[in-house]
N, C-alpha and C positions, 0 to 999 in steps of 0.2 A: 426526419428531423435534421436540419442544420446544425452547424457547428455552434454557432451562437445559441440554439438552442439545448443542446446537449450541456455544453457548458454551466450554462442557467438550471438545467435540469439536476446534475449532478449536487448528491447533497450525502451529509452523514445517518443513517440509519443505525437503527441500536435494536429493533427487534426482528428476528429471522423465524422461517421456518426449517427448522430442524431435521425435519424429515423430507423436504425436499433439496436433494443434494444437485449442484451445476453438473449439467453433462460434460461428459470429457471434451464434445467437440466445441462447446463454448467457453469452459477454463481455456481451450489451445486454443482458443482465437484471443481472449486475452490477452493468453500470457506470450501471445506473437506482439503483441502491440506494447509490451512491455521492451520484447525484444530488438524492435523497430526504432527505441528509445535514443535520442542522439546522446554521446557521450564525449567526455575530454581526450580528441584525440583520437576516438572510437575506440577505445580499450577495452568497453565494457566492463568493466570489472564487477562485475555483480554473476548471483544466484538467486534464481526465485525457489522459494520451497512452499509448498502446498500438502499441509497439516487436515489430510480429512479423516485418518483413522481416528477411533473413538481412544484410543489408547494413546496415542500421542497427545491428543489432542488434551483429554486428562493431565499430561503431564504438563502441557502449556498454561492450563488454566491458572494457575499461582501466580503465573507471571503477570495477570492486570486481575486487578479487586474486584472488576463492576458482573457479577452474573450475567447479566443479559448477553455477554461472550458466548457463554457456552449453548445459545440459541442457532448459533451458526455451525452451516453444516464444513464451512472451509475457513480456515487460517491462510492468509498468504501474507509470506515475510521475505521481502528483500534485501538481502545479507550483500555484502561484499567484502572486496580485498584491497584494504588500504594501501599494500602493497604494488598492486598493481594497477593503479590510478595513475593519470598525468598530475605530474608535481610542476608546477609555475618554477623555473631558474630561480627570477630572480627575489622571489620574498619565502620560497618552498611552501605556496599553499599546493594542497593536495585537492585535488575535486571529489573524492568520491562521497563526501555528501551530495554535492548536486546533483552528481552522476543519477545516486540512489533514487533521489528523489524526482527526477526528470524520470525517470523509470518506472516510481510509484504511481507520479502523476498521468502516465499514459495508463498503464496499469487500470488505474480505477478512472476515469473516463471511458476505458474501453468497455470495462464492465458494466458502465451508468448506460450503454449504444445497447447493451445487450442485457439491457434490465436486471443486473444482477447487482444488489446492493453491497456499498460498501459503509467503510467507519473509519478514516486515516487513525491511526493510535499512536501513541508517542509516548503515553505514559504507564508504561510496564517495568517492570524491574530485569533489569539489564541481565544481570549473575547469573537470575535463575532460568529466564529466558538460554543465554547462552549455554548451560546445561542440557535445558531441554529439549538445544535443537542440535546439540553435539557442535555447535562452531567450532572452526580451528582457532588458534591465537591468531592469527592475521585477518580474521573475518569480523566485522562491523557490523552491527542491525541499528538502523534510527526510527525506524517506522512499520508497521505490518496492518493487514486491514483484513477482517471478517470479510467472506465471499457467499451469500446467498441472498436467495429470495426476502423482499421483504413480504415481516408480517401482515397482517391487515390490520392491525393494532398500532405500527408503525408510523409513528407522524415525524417528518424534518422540521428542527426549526426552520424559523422563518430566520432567509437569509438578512443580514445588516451589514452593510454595504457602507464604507466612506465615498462620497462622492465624488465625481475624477476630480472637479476642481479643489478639490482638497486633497487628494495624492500625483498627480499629473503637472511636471512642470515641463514647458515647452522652451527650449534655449539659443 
C-alpha cells in the first residue's frame, strides 16, 4: 500500500473485537511512529499512555457515553505538558495542541499500515478522564482513540470530502 492509499484507507471505526488484544510488538511499532512525530522545536512534550487493563479501563469508561468503547481491547491517549511546549515570542501562542495532534495523527495512521482500528474522540468529559488517568496539573488531553481489531460487523462511513477547488487557493 502507498501513502496515498493508506491515507484514503484510514477511516473511524466504532466496533472491535474484544478479545483480540494488539500484540506488544505492534502497539511499539505504533507508538514509535507516534514518537517519530515532528514537534515545535522538537520538544516533544507529550505522553502516550496505553489503558489495556480491564480495571482501568472500567474506570475510563464514564468518561465518553457511547458503549461501543468498551468493545476495544486498548485506550490510547495522548496527554501532554503545556509547560513544556514552544511558546511563539511574539503573540505567546503555545503549540502543544498541534504538537498533540501531529502526534495522534501519525499515531493512528500507523495503526491504519498495521490494520489496527482506530476512532479519534474528542468528546469525553475532561474531569473525569483527568481523574482516571492520574494527570498531573500541567498535563493536557484533547483527543485519545480506541486501539483494536475491527469487528466484522464494523462498517466506516463513507468518506464526504469538499472538493480541492473549494478549499485549495493557489497565490
Amino acid at each position: 500500500m502507498n501513502f496515498y492509499d493508506l491515507v484514503n484507507k484510514r477511516c473511524s471505526l466504532r466496533s472491535y473485537i474484544k478479545d483480540k488484544p494488539v500484540p506488544e510488538e505492534v502497539l511499539l511499532r505504533i507508538l514509535s511512529a507516534g514518537q517519530m512525530a515532528p514537534s515545535a522545536k522538537n520538544l516533544q512534550p507529550w505522553t502516550f499512555k496505553v489503558v489495556s487493563s480491564p480495571e482501568k479501563l472500567a474506570e475510563i469508561y464514564p468518561c465518553y457515553p457511547a458503549d461501543w468503547i468498551q468493545t476495544a481491547p486498548h485506550l490510547l491517549f495522548v496527554t501532554g505538558r503545556r509547560d513544556e511546549a514552544w511558546v511563539r515570542r511574539h503573540d505567546a501562542y503555545n503549540s502543544i495542541e498541534t504538537d498533540l495532534t501531529i502526534a495522534m495523527d501519525h499515531l493512528i495512521l500507523a495503526a491504519t499500515w498495521e490494520g489496527v482500528a482506530t476512532c479519534w474522540i474528542a468528546a469525553f468529559k475532561p474531569d473525569l478522564l483527568r481523574q482516571a488517568l492520574n494527570l498531573k496539573e500541567n498535563e493536557v488531553i484533547f483527543a485519545f482513540t480506541p486501539l483494536g481489531y475491527a469487528s466484522p460487523e464494523a462498517k466506516p462511513f463513507p468518506k464526504k470530502r469538499k472538493g480541492l477547488n473549494e478549499i485549495v487557493e493557489f497565490l
